[in-house]
N, C-alpha and C positions, 0 to 999 in steps of 0.2 A: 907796084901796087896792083897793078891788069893782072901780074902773074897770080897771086895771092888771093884776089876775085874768083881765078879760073877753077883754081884748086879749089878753095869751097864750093863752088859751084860743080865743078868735080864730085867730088866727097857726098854731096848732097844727091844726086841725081844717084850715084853708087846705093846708097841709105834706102833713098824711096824704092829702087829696085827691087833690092835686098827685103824689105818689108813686105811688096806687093807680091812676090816670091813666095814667103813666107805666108802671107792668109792664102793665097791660090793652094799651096800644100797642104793646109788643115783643111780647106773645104774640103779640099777631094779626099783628102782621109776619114771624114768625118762622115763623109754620104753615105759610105754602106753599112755604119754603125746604127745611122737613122731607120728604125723601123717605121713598120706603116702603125696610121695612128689606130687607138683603138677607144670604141664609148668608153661612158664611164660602168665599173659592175657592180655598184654599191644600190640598193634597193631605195626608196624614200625611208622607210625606217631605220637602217642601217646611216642613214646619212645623220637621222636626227639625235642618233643615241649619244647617250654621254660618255666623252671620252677621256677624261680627267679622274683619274681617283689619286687620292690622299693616303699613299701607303704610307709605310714607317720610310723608308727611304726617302721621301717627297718631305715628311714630315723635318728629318733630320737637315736635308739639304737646305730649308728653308731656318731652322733653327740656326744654324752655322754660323749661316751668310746672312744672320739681320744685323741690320745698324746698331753700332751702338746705340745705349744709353745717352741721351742726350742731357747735358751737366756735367760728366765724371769724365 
């Protein structure tokens, strides 16, 4: 039974290696993908405008996909 302990216990400390491994390699891969931050370039007006419109394609997509008829 002590050997069968060991082994999981084995196996497990193997895993968390393997894991902490594993995030160490994406950080460092990921760091130089990170650029430097930048503001934001949208004006107040540009912020407040409306950005939604109701073409035919928006009109169709929501015809499609309504619920049925509720009864039939």
């Amino acid at each position: 039974m002590s050997e069968n302990g060991k082994t999981t216990n084995a196996r497990r400390a193997f895993l968390r290696k393997v894991g902490i491994g594993t995030v160490g390699a994406g950080a460092t891969l990921a760091m130089p993908l990170v650029g430097p931050a930048q503001a934001d370039s949208e004006t107040n007006d540009e912020k407040r405008k409306a950005r939604y419109k109701e073409t035919d394609h928006v009109k169709a997509f929501y015809r499609v996909n309504r619920y049925p008829a509720k009864g039939g």
